[in-house]
C-alpha positions, 0 to 999 in steps of 0.5 A: 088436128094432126092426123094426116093431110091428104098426100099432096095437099099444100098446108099453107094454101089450106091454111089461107084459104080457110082465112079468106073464106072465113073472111068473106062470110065475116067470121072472126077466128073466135066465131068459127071456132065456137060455131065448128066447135073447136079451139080459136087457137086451132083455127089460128095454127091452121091459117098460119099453116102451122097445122095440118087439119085432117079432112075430117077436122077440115070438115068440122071447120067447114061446117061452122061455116057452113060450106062442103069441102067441095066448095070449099076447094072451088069457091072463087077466092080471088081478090074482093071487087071494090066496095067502097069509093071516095069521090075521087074514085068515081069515074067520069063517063059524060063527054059535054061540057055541063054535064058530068056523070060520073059512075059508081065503080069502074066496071059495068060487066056482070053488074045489074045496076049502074048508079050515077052522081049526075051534074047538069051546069045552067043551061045543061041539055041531054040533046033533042034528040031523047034518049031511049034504052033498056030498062028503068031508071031512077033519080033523086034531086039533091041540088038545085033543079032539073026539068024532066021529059019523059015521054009527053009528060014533062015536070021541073024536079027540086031538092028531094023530088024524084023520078022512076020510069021505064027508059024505052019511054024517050025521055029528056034531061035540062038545066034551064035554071041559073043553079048547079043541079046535082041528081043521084041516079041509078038504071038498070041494066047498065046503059052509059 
């Protein structure tokens, strides 16, 4: 593997490149290595920056990926977005007293989808006024109930009922009902 870098070229910065993206298509260091055809403890020297892969070592590498050395040189590598939340991680974005929606990720830019855990207390009122947007949405009753306008039809939803409607039909979110109703929801685009 030791056949001359490319002048200039900074070993190390190869070497954690080739390691995050080898992580970000869930390779171990054994699989690459069976699938480019070269030893694990190759793949290991050049991640540590201990060895200097020639480009066409790098190639063969890349190949076991696969990716060009193109994209392997510009790929975005910057820091993984979250994929995992603890309850405590969502963030709220309701500002009435019986009602919580809180948001799956702490971001909506470039998102297609936005998911909610929605709580509406007793007495939980999305407003007269309904609420029209773009998109479609969709929820599942986890707890207790909630009464559901959409447009002129209007139905009280249990556990395990859902809806899935187009949001520019106006619709309407209650909780006439003495119990705490949880709902898991999801629109698309991003509309809170």
């Amino acid at each position: 593997m030791d056949d001359g870098p490319p002048a200039g070229r900074d070993d190390a910065a190869v070497g954690a490149r080739l390691k995050r993206t080898r992580q970000l298509f869930g390779l171990t260091q054994r699989e690459l290595a069976r699938r480019a055809g070269v030893t694990n403890g190759a793949i290991s020297l050049i991640e540590q920056g201990r060895v200097s892969p020639s480009i066409a070592s790098l190639k063969k590498i890349l190949n076991g990926i696969p990716m060009s050395l193109a994209e392997f040189f510009t790929i975005e590598l910057a820091a993984p977005e979250d994929v995992f939340f603890t309850a405590a991680d969502l963030t709220e974005i309701a500002f009435e007293d019986r009602i919580s929606f809180r948001m799956v990720g702490r971001r909506l830019t470039e998102r297609a989808l936005q998911m909610l855990h929605e709580t509406y207390r007793p007495g939980a009122d999305t407003g007269e006024a309904m609420l029209r947007h773009d998109g479609e949405e969709a929820g599942i009753v986890v707890r207790g109930r909630l009464l559901v306008t959409v447009g002129d039809q209007e139905q009280a939803l249990g556990i395990g009922d859902a809806y899935y409607f187009r949001s520019q039909i106006p619709h309407r979110f209650r909780n006439p009902f003495n119990e705490l109703c949880e709902v898991i929801s999801a629109n698309t685009p991003p509309s809170f």
